[in-house]
C-alpha positions, 0 to 999 in steps of 0.5 A: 775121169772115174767111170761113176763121173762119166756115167753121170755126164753121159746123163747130162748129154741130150741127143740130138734130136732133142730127147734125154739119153736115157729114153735111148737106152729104154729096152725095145721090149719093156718086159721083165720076162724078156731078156733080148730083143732085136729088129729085122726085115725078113728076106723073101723065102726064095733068099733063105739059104735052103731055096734059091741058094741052093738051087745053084748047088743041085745045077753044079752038081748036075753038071758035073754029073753029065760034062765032068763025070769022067774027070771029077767023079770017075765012079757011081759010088762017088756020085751018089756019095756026094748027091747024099752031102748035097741034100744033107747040107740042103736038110741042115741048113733047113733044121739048122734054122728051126733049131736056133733062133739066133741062126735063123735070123742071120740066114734069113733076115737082115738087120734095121738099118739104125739111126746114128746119134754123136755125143761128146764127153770131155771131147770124148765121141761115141755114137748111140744107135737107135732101131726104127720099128716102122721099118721092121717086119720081124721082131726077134724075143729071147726070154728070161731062162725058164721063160720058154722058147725064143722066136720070131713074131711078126711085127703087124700093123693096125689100120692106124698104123699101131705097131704090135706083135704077139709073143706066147700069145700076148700082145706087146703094142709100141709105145710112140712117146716111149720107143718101147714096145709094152704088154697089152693093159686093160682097163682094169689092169691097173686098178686107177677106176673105183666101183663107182667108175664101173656100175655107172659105165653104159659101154661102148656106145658107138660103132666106131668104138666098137670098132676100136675096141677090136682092133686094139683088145680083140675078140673076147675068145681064149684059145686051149691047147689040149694035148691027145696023148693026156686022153690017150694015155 
């Protein structure tokens, strides 16, 4: 079979929890502007490589300093030398993560258990993976180049239970009936309302309104980020 037929049968597949194949290959992050993205669940921080871990390495390191220093050090220099590639393994398995995103989340974070789906072309099986956002806690953005820097945002939760997270201080909230997480739309985002639509609106009317507006759109507030040394300089 040519790879244009198949492509086209793996169209036709329906999954098996009913919905078409092609809402499974929708992006996690529907955003021309974000290259990659991926789940996980962030590990307390006294699993991180640089915590716990190597609380072990400094007590070997003290033991062998009080019980074997006769049989494995034998001298001062050699203790101190390797006190030194102790804290510097302990120091660059800290910087190693603020350097790299793609490490960080390995070290500290584990991967969204994923929900497996079966399909079958011409008695050919694969499997189709799927991520569980509700099960998340990090979200994991890699940008387009020249798009600025990679992170790791914070999936949060809203009262109810709104998915959302902010990335280069845009929110990005998850779209249930689209499995994809999409920036923030305003009313007058996408130009649908006339002018007549606006002088005859009276505004939020009601306390529960209100309530709603903030949790969704948030306060009306810009935040500036002014450099001193552009003053200084």
């Amino acid at each position: 079979m040519s790879d244009r037929k198949f492509f086209d049968k793996l169209k036709e597949v329906p999954n098996i929890m009913g919905e078409g194949l092609e809402q499974l290959f929708t992006p996690l992050v529907s955003a021309r502007s974000i290259q990659f993205s991926s789940l996980h669940i962030l590990l307390p921080s006294e699993y991180h490589p640089y915590n716990f871990p190597f609380g072990i390495v400094y007590a070997f390191w003290a033991y062998v300093y009080l019980v074997k220093f006769d049989d494995w050090l034998g001298s001062n220099e050699v203790a101190r030398l390797g006190f030194i590639m102790v804290l510097s393994l302990h120091a660059l398995s800290f910087l190693i993560c603020q350097w790299s995103v793609d490490i960080k989340s390995w070290l500290t974070c584990k991967n969204v258990l994923n929900c497996l789906h079966l399909a079958s072309i011409s008695n050919f099986f694969f499997f189709l993976q799927e991520s569980d956002p509700f099960k998340a806690t990090i979200i994991k953005i890699i940008p387009i180049q020249h798009h600025g820097r990679s992170e790791m945002c914070e999936i949060k939760r809203t009262p109810s239970s709104e998915l959302y997270f902010f990335f280069q201080k845009k929110k990005y909230i998850y779209d249930t009936s689209k499995k994809t997480f999409e920036k923030l739309s305003f009313p007058a985002s996408n130009g649908n309302h006339t002018m007549d639509f606006f002088q005859n609106s009276k505004g939020i009317e009601s306390e529960k309104l209100i309530n709603s507006a903030k949790e969704k759109y948030g306060l009306n507030r810009q935040i500036l980020l002014i450099l001193k040394e552009i003053f200084e300089s």
